[in-house]
C-alpha positions as CSV (number, residue, x, y, z in Angstrom):
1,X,17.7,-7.7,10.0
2,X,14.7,-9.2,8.8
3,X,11.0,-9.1,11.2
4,X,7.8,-10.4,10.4
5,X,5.5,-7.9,11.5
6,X,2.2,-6.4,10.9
7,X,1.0,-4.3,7.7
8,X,-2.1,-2.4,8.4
9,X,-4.2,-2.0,5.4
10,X,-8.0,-1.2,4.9
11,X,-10.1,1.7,5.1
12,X,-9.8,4.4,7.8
13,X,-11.2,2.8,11.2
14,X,-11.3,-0.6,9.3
15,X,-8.2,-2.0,9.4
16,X,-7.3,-5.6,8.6
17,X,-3.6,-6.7,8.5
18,X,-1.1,-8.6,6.6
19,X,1.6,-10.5,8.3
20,X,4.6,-9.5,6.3
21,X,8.4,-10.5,6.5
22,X,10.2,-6.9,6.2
23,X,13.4,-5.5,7.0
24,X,13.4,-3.5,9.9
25,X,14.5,-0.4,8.4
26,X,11.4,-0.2,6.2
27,X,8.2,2.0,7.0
28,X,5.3,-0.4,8.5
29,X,3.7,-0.1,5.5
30,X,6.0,-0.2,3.1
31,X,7.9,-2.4,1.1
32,X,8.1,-6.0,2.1
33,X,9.7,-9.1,1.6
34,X,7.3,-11.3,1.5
35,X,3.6,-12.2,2.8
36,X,2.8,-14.8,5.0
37,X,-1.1,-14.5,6.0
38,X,-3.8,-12.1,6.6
39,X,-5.5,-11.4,10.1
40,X,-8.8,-9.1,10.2
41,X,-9.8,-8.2,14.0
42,X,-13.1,-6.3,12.6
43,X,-14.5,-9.7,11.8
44,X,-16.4,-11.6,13.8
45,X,-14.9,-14.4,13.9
46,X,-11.6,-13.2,14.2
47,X,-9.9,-14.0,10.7
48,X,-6.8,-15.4,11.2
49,X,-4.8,-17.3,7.8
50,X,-0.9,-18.0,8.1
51,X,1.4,-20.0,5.8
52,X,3.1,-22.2,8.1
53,X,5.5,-23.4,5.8
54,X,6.4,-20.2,4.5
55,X,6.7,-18.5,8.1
56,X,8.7,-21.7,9.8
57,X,11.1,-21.2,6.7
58,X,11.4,-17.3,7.8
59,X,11.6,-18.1,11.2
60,X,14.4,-20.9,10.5
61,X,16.4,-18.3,8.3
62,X,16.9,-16.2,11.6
63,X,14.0,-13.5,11.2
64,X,12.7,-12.6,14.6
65,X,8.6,-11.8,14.6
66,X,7.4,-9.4,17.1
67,X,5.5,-9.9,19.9
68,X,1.8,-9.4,18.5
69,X,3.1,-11.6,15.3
70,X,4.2,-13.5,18.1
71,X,1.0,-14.1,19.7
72,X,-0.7,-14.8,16.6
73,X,1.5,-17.5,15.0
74,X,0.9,-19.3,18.5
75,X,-3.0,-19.3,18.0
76,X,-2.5,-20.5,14.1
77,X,-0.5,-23.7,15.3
78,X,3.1,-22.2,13.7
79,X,4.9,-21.8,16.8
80,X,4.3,-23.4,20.3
């Protein structure tokens, strides 16, 4: 089963994240799928970039985000 989910990546007590599509069995930093945008908390501004297209094609092909991805495709404009 395939979930887009968060990748944490930056420096220790920096992290930014990529919202990735992965299968479920992989670790959450390992390999993924595909990449669908970035979202960096540490910035003010949050930074928040999605590829609609790309994560409404995901989404259509049955993969399930969780609830954080969730939350954050809702504020980019993806889901409603």
């Amino acid at each position: 089963m395939v979930k887009l989910r968060l990748k944490r990546m930056g420096a220790k007590k920096a992290p930014f994240y990529r919202i990735v599509a992965a299968d479920v069995r992989t670790p959450r930093d390992g390999r993924t799928l595909a990449e669908l945008g970035i979202y960096d908390p540490t910035k003010n501004p949050v930074l928040l970039r999605v590829d609609g297209e790309e994560a409404k094609k995901w989404l259509s092909n049955g993969a399930q985000p969780t609830d954080t991805v969730r939350s954050l495709l809702k504020k980019a404009g993806v889901l409603e």
